[in-house]
C-alpha positions in Angstrom: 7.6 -21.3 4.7 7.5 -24.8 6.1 4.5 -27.1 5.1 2.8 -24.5 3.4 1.9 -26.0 -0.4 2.5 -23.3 -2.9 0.1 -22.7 -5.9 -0.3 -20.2 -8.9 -0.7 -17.2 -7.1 3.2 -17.7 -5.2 4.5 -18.1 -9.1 2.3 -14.6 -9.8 3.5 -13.4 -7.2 6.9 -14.1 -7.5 6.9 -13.2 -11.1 6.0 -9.5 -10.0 8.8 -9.6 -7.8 11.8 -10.2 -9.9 9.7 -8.0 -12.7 10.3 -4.8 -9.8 13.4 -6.1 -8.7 15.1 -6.0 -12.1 13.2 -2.3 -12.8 14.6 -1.3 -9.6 18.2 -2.5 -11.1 18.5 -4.1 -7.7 20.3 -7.9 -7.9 18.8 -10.8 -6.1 22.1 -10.9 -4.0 21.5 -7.5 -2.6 17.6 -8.3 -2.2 18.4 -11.2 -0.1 20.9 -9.7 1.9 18.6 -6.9 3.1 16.1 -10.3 3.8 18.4 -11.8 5.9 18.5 -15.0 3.5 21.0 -16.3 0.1 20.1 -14.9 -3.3 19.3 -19.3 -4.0 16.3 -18.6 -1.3 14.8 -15.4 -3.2 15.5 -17.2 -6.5 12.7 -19.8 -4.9 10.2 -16.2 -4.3 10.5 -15.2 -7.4 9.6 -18.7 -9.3 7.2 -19.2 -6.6 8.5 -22.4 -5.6 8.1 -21.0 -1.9 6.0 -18.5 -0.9 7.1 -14.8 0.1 6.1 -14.0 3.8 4.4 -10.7 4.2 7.3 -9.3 6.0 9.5 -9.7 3.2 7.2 -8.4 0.9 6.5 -5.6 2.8 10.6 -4.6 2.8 10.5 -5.6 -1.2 7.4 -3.3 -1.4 9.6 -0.2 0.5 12.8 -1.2 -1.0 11.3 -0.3 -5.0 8.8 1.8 -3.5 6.1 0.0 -5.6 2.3 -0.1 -3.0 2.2 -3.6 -1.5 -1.0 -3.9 -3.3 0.2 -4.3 -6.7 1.7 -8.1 -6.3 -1.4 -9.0 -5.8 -3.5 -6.9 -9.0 -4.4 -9.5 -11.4 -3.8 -12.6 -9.4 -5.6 -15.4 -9.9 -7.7 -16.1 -7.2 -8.7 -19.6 -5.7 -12.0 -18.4 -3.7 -15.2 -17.3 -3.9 -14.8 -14.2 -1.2 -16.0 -10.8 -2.7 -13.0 -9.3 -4.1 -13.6 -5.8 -1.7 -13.3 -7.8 1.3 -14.0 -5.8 4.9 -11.4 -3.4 3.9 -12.5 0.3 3.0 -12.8 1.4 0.0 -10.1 2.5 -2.5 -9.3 6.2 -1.6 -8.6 8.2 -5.1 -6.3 11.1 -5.2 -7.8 14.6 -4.9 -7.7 16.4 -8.0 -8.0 19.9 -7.0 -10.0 22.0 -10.4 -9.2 25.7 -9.0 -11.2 24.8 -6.0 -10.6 23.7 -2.5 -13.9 23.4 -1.0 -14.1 19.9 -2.2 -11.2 19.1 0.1 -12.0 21.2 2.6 -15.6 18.7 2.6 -13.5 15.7 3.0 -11.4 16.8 5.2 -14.4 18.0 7.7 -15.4 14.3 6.9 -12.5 13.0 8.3 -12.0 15.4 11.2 -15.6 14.6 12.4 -15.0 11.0 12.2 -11.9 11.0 14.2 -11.2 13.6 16.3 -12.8 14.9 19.4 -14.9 17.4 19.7 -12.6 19.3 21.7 -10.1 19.2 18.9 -12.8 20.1 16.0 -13.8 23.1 18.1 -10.2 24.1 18.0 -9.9 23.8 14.9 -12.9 25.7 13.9 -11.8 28.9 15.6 -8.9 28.5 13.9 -10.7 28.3 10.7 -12.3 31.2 11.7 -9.3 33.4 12.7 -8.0 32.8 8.5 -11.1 33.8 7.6 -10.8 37.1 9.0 -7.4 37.5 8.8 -8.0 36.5 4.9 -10.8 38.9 4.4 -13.2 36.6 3.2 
């Protein structure tokens, strides 16, 4: 990108890239054609010499299906903002023990903090109609 100075986190960064792009067994000629660009360009990404734009990333990210999150895990950082940001918290996948009440919990959560009520109430007769239907 144009007048942008790049610093250790595009050679981090980059690093991570080729890393995935070589467990993926995909070339850089094939990367860079599905970026529009010459394999000399994504050479640059990948020693950090220019810096990846989020859009590119973001079609790495879905190419090797590694979570956009991970080029970043571990790099160094040049601030002093809280590392959580404004973002929400990490979710953690549900680990199910026998029981389902504990999803059942969160997903009430969710439903009450994003649906209407007119959808909720729907749901909840439905609830109801298994719970008959189920016996329990």
């Amino acid at each position: 990108m144009a007048g942008q100075k790049t610093d250790q986190r595009d050679v981090y960064v980059g690093q991570r890239i080729a890393e995935q792009r070589r467990k993926a067994s995909l070339t850089q000629r094939r990367v860079a054609e599905s970026f529009g660009m010459s394999a000399a360009q994504l050479q640059k990404y990948e020693k950090g010499t220019n810096r990846i734009s989020a859009i590119h990333l973001d079609i790495f990210s879905r190419m090797t299906g590694v979570p956009l999150e991970y080029f970043f895990q571990g790099a160094p950082r040049l601030d002093d903002i809280a590392q959580t940001g404004f973002g929400e918290g990490r979710q953690h996948s549900y680990q199910a023990e026998g029981e389902l009440q504990n999803l059942a919990e969160a997903v009430a959560q969710r439903m009450t903090e994003h649906l209407p009520e007119s959808v909720r109430k729907d749901l909840a007769a439905a609830a109801q109609v298994f719970s008959r239907k189920l016996g329990a």
